[in-house]
N, C-alpha and C positions, 0 to 999 in steps of 0.2 A: 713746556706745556704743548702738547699736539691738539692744532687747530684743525686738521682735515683729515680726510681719509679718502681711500680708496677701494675701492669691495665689486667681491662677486657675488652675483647671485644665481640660484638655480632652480629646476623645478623637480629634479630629480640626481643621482650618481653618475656623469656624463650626458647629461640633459642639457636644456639649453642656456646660456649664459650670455649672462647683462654685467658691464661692469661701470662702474659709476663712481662719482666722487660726489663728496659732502661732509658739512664742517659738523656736524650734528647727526653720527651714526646713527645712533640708537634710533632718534626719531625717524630716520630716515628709510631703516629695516623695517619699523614697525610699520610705515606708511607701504612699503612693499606685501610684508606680510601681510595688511589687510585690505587689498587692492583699493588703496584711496585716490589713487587719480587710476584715470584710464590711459591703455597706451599700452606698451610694449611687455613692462612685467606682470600688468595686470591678465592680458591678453595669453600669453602662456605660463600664468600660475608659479613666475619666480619667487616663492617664497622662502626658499633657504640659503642663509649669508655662507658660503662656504670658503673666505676668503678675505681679510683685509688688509689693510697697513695703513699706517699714523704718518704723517708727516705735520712736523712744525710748520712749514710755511703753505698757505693754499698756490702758489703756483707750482710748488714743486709736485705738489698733489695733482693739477690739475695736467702739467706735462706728464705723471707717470699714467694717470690715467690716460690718455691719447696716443701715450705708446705701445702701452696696454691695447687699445681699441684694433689697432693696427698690426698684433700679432696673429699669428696662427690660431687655430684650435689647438692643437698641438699644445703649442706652447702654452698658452693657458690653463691649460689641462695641465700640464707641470707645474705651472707654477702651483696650481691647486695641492696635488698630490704630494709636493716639496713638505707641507705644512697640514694637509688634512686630507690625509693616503681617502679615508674611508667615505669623504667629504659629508660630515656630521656635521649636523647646523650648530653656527658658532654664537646663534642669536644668546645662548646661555649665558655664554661667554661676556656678554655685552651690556646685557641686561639688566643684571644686577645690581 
């Protein structure tokens, strides 16, 4: 069973990007997409999940995210593009 996750967010097709962890995606995009707290993705409109991945354990989750934190633009943008070229919101995905 996957207890955490890891995700990008955006506000647009190489806009700007937040990446985050949390053991409760769903809730945690929808709290994006509806700017529930103030702050960073609220502030530039990151509403679209273009990006995640599951891990079983939260520290493994919470090291990829921090290495994650700590890459390029660049690279991020890859990793996006690896998995969603067109970067289409994946809240669809998630939601259901």
């Amino acid at each position: 069973m996957k207890s955490s996750f890891v995700y990008l967010m955006s506000n647009h097709p190489n806009g700007v990007l937040y990446c985050g962890v949390t053991s409760d995606l769903v809730r945690r995009v929808a709290q994006h997409r509806t700017g529930a707290f103030d702050g960073f993705t609220k502030r530039y409109g990151l509403t679209t999940l273009v990006w995640f991945e599951a891990h079983e354990e939260v520290t493994s989750a919470i090291t990829r995210e921090k290495a994650i934190k700590h890459w390029s633009r660049a690279r991020k943008v890859r990793l996006i593009h690896d998995s969603n070229r067109d970067w289409r919101d994946l809240w669809g995905e998630i939601s259901q």
